[in-house]
C-alpha positions as a printed NumPy array, in Angstrom:
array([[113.515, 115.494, 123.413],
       [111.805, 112.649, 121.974],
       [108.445, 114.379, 122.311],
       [109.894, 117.885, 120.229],
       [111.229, 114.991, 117.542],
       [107.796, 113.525, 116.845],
       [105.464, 116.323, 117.333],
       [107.936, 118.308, 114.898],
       [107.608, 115.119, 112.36 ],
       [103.469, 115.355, 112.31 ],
       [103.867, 119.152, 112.117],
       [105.548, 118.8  , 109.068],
       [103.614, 115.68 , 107.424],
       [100.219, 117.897, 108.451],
       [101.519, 120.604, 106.646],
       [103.292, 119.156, 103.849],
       [ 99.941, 116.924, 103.111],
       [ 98.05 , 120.558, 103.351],
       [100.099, 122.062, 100.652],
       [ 99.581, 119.279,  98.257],
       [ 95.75 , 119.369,  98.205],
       [ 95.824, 123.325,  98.781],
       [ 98.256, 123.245,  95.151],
       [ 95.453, 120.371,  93.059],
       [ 95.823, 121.202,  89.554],
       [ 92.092, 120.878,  87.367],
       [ 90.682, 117.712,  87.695],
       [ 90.388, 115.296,  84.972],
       [ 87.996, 115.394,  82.106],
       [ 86.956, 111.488,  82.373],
       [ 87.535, 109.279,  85.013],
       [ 87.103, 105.418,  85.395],
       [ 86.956, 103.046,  88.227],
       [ 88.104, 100.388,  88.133],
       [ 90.99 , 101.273,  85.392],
       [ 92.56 ,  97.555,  85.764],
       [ 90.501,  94.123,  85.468],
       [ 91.911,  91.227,  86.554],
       [ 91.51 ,  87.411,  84.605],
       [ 93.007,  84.516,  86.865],
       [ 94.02 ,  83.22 ,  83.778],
       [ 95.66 ,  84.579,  80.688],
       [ 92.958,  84.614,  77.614],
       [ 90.508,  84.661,  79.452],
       [ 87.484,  86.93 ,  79.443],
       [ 87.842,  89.413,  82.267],
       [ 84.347,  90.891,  83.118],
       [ 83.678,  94.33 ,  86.056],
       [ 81.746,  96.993,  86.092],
       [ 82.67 , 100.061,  85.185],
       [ 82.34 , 103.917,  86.501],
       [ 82.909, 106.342,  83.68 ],
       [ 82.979, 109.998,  85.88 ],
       [ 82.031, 112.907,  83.634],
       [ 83.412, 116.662,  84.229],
       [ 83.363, 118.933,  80.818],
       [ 84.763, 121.976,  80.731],
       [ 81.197, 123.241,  79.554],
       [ 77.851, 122.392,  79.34 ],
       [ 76.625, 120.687,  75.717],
       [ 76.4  , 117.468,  74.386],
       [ 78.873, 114.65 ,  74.61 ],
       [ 79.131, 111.015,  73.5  ],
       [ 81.071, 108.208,  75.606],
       [ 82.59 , 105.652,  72.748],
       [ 85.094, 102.858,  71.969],
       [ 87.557, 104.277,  70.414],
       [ 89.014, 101.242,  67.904],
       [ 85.307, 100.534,  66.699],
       [ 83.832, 104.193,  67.133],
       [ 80.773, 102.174,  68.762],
       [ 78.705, 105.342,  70.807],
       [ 77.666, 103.48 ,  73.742],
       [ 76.041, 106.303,  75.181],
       [ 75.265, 110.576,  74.663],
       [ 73.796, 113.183,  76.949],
       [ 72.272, 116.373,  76.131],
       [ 72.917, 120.082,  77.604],
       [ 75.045, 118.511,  80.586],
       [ 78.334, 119.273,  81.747],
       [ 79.179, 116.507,  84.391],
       [ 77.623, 112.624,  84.283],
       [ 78.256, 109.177,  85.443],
       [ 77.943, 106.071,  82.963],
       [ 77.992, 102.451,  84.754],
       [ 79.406,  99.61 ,  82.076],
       [ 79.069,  96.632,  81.646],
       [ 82.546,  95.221,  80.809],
       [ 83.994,  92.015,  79.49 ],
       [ 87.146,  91.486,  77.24 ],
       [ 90.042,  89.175,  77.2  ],
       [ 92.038,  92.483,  75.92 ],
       [ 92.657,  96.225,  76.984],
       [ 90.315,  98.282,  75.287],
       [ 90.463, 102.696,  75.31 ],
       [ 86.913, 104.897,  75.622],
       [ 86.964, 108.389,  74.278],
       [ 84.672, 111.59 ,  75.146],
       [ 83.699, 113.328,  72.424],
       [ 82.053, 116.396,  71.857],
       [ 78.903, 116.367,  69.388],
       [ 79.223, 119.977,  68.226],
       [ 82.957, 120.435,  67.98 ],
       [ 82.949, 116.876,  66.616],
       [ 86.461, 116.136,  68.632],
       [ 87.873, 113.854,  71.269],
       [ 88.229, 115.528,  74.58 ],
       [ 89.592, 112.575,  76.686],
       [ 90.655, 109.591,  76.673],
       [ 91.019, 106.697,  78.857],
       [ 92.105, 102.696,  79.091],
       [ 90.729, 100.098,  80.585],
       [ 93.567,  97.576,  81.417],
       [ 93.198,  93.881,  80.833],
       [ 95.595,  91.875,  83.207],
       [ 96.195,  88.204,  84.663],
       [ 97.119,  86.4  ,  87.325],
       [ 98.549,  83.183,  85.742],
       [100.101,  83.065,  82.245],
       [ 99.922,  80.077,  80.059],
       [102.927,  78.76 ,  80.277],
       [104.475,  76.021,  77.514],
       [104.3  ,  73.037,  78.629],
       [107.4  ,  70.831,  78.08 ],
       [107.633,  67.661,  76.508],
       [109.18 ,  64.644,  77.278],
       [109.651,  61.472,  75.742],
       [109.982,  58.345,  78.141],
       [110.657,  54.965,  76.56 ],
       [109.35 ,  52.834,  79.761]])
């Protein structure tokens, strides 16, 4: 009986774990890993490097940029799927857009979360006489 009970339980997980990657809807535009850095402390400058994955709908030229400054930090040519390695460092959260050069609008766009460990906390203050 205890047999049926668990060999019925993996039947289902198998197939229940089958249908989900069977039913994958399309896959994202842009990708990046990792989308969280970490600071021990808050304000500080949290640095990692950063894997910007690539798949356009169709092939032509892109550009990978920031999107408060609208600094390009990179473009490729006649391509439809890339991989861009940053560089990162920033005390705060900071978004990348993909942008297409001949439509001349953003396709994607993705976040780079800043996080920390420790917050500063105030420190109280207290007066002692002796």
């Amino acid at each position: 009986m205890y047999f049926k009970m668990i060999s019925f339980c993996s039947l289902l997980v198998t197939s229940m774990s089958y249908a989900q990657t069977k039913d994958e809807g399309p896959t994202e535009i842009l990708n990046v890993m990792p989308s969280k850095c970490v600071a021990l402390n808050e304000g500080r400058t949290c640095y990692t490097d950063v894997k910007f994955a690539v798949t356009a709908p169709d092939i032509g030229d892109y550009c990978l940029r920031e999107s408060s400054t609208k600094k390009i930090l990179q473009c490729w040519a006649n391509t439809k799927s890339f991989i861009y390695t940053l560089n990162f460092g920033s005390t705060e959260s900071i978004s990348y857009e993909l942008i297409s050069k001949q439509k001349r609008d953003t396709l994607a766009v993705t976040t780079i979360e800043v996080n920390w460990v420790h917050k500063i906390k105030s420190k109280k203050r207290r007066w002692r006489i002796f």
